[in-house]
C-alpha positions in Angstrom: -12.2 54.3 -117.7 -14.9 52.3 -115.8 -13.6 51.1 -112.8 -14.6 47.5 -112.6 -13.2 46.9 -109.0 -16.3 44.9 -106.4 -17.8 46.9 -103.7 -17.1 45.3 -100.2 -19.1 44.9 -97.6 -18.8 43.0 -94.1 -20.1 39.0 -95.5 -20.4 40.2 -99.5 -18.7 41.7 -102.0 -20.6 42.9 -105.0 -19.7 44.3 -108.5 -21.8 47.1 -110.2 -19.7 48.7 -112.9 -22.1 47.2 -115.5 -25.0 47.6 -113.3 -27.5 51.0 -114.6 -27.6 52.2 -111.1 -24.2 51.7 -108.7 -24.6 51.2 -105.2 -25.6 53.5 -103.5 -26.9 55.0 -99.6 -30.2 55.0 -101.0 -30.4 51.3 -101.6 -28.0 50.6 -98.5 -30.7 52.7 -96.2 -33.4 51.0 -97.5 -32.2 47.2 -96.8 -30.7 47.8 -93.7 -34.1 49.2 -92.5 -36.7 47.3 -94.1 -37.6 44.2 -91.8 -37.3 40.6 -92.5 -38.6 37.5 -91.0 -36.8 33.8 -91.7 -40.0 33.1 -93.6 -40.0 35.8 -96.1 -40.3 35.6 -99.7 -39.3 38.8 -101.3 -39.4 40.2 -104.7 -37.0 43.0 -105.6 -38.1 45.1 -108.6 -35.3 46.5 -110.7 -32.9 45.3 -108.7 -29.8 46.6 -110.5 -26.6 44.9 -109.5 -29.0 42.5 -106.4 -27.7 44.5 -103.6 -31.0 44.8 -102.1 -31.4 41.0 -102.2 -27.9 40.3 -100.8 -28.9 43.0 -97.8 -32.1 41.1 -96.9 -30.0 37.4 -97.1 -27.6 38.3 -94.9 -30.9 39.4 -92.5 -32.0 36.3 -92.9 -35.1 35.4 -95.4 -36.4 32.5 -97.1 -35.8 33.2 -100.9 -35.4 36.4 -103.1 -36.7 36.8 -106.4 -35.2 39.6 -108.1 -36.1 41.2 -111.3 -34.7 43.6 -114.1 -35.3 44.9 -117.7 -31.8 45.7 -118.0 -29.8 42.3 -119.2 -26.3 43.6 -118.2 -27.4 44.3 -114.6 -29.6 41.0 -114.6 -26.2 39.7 -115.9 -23.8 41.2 -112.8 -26.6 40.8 -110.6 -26.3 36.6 -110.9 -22.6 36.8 -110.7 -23.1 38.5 -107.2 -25.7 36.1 -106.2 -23.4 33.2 -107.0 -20.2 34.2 -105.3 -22.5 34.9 -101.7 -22.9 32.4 -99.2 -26.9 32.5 -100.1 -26.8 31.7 -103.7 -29.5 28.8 -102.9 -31.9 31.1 -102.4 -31.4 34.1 -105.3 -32.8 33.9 -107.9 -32.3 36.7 -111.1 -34.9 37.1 -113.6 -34.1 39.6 -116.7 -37.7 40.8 -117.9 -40.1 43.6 -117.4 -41.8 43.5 -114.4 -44.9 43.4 -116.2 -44.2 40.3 -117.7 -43.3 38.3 -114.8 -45.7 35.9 -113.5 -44.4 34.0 -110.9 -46.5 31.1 -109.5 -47.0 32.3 -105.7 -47.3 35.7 -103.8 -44.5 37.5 -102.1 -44.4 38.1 -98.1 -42.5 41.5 -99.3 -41.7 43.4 -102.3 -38.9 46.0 -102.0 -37.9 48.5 -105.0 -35.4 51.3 -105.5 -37.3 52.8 -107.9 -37.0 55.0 -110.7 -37.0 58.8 -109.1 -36.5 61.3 -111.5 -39.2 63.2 -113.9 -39.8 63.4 -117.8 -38.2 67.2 -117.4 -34.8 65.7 -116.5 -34.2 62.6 -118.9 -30.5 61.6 -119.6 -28.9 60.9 -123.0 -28.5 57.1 -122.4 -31.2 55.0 -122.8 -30.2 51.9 -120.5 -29.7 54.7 -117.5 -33.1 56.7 -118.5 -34.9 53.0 -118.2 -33.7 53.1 -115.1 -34.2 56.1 -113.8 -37.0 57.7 -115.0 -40.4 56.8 -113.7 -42.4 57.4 -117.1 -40.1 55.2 -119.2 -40.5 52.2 -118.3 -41.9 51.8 -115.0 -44.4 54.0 -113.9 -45.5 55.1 -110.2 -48.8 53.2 -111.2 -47.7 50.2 -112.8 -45.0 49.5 -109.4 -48.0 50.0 -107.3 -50.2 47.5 -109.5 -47.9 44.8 -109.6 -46.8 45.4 -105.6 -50.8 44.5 -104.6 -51.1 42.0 -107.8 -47.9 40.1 -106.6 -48.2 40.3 -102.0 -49.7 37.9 -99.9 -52.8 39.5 -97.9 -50.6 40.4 -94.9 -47.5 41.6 -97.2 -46.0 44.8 -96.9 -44.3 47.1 -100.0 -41.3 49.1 -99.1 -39.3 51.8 -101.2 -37.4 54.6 -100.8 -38.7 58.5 -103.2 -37.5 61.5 -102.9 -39.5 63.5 -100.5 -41.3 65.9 -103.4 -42.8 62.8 -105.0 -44.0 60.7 -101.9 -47.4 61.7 -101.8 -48.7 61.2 -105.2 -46.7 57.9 -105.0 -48.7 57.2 -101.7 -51.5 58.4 -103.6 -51.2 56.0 -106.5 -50.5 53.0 -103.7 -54.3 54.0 -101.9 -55.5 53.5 -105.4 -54.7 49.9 -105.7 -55.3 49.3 -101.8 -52.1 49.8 -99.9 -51.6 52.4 -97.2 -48.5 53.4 -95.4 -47.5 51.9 -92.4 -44.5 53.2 -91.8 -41.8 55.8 -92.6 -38.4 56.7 -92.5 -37.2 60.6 -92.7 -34.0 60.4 -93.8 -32.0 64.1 -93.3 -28.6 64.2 -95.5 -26.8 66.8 -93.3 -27.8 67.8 -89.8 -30.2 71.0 -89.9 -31.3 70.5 -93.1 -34.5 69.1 -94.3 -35.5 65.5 -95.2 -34.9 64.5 -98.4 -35.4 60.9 -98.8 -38.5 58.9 -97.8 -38.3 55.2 -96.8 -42.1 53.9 -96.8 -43.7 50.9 -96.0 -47.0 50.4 -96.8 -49.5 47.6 -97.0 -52.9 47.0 -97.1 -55.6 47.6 -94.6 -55.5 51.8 -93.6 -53.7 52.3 -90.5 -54.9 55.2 -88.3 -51.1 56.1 -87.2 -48.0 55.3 -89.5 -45.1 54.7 -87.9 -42.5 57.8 -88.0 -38.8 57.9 -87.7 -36.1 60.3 -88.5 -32.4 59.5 -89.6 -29.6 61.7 -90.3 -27.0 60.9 -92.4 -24.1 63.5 -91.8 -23.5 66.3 -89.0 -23.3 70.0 -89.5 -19.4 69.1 -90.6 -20.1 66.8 -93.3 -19.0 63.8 -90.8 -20.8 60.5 -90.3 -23.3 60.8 -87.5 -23.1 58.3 -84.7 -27.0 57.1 -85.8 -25.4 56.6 -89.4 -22.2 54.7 -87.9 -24.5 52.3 -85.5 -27.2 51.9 -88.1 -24.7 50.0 -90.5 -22.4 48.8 -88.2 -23.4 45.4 -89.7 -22.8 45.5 -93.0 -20.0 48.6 -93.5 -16.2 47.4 -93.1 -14.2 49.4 -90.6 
């Protein structure tokens, strides 16, 4: 039985039972560490149930323009939008990403984006679009539309698994954008990283900016740096 009960957070509440991908510490790492300025106007690619967008609101940005091919998810995504105190500003477009054309550029595009391989496909095809980076989206074609869609000064943030960052980094130098700056995140103390958050934009810069995070200690508790990091947005 799904269970159709909202996911609260500190000023939001947000359902994602319909959504293809649930919220998740992925996402939640990624929003709470990209950075915002009043000014911004962000594009989320696949945004899935618009926690990213609700994330960088409550940071305080100008608009958000968040897009989907999955209807249902475009669907609870708008519901979310228009229960939050920003719903002014969010706006949810159901398409593919290659068929949106919006009429400006973007100060920042963010994406959780599809992570897994053709090798490991699952049976549904709503979850497989979203998942699976040779489905529907590919590592090329979110690079493309990143430097098609930012502003000259923009910056392009996601968050990969660590064994795919560099040919993704590799397909972003293709179309211009460089990394800028980077996020190690560790999921238990003394083990290795496993997640990526990257910023890149364009111009090369001689020395990225590096950072580490760990998400639990050695047993299986919330670090302190995990606790403080989120302090903002987690209840309790």
């Amino acid at each position: 039985m799904t269970d159709a009960r909202p996911f609260h957070f500190k000023h939001f509440s947000l359902f994602h039972h319909r959504s293809t991908m649930k919220v998740g510490t992925d996402a939640i790492l990624l929003g709470r560490w990209t950075e915002v300025k009043p000014t911004d106007v962000v594009l989320d690619i696949g945004t899935g149930c618009g926690l990213l967008p609700l994330m960088l609101s409550q940071k305080g940005v100008a608009q958000v323009d968040a897009v989907d091919i999955d209807r249902a998810s475009i669907e609870e995504a708008t519901v979310n939008f228009e229960a939050s105190r920003w719903c002014d500003h969010l706006n949810a477009y159901c398409m593919d990403i290659a068929d949106f054309h919006p009429d400006k550029k973007y100060d920042l595009v963010v994406s959780n984006p599809p992570f897994f391989n053709r090798y490991s496909k699952c049976d549904e095809d709503r979850k497989s679009r979203a998942r699976h980076n040779d489905v529907s989206l590919s590592y090329t074609s979110l690079c493309a539309v990143a430097a098609g869609l930012l502003k000259p000064d923009g910056r392009f943030s996601v968050v990969l698994p660590v064994n795919v960052s560099d040919d993704f980094l590799h397909e972003a130098a293709e179309h211009g954008l460089f990394l800028h700056k980077r996020l190690s995140i560790i999921p238990m103390d003394g083990k290795e990283p496993n997640r990526f958050n990257l910023e890149m934009g364009f111009g090369f810069a001689k020395k990225a900016d590096e950072a580490y995070f760990t998400i639990r200690d050695a047993e299986g508790r919330f670090t302190a740096q995990y606790v403080d990091f989120l302090k903002d947005y987690y209840l309790g």
